[in-house]
N, C-alpha and C positions, 0 to 999 in steps of 0.2 A: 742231486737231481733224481736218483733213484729211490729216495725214501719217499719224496711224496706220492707220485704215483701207484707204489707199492700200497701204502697207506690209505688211500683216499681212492680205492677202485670206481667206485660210482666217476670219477674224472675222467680215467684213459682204463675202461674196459678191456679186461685181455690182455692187463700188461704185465710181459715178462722182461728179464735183463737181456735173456737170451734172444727174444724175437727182435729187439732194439739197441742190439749190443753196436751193431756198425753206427746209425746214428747218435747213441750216447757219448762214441769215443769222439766223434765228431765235435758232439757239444763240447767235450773236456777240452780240446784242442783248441775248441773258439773260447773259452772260457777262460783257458790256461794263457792264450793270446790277447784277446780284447776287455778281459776285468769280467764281474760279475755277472750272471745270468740273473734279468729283471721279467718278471711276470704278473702280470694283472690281472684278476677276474671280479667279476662281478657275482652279487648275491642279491637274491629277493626272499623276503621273510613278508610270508600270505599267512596271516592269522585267522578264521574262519568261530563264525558259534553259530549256532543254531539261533533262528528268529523266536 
């Protein structure tokens, strides 16, 4: 859960481990309890020329 974040800044601006470390352990524990963490986004691809 920490690599993408890290990776993909333009997604969650500003992220540290350190500033999200209560809620990541959070996440580990529902993760570690309830099975995979699933996430979904959305993407638009605007192609653009000149007339």
């Amino acid at each position: 859960m920490v690599y993408f974040p890290r990776k993909v800044i333009w997604m969650v601006p500003g992220f540290t481990v350190e500033a999200h470390r209560d809620r990541l352990r959070e996440l580990d524990e529902q993760i570690r309890a309830d099975g995979p963490f699933v996430a979904h986004s959305a993407r638009t691809l605007i192609e653009a020329t000149k007339p």
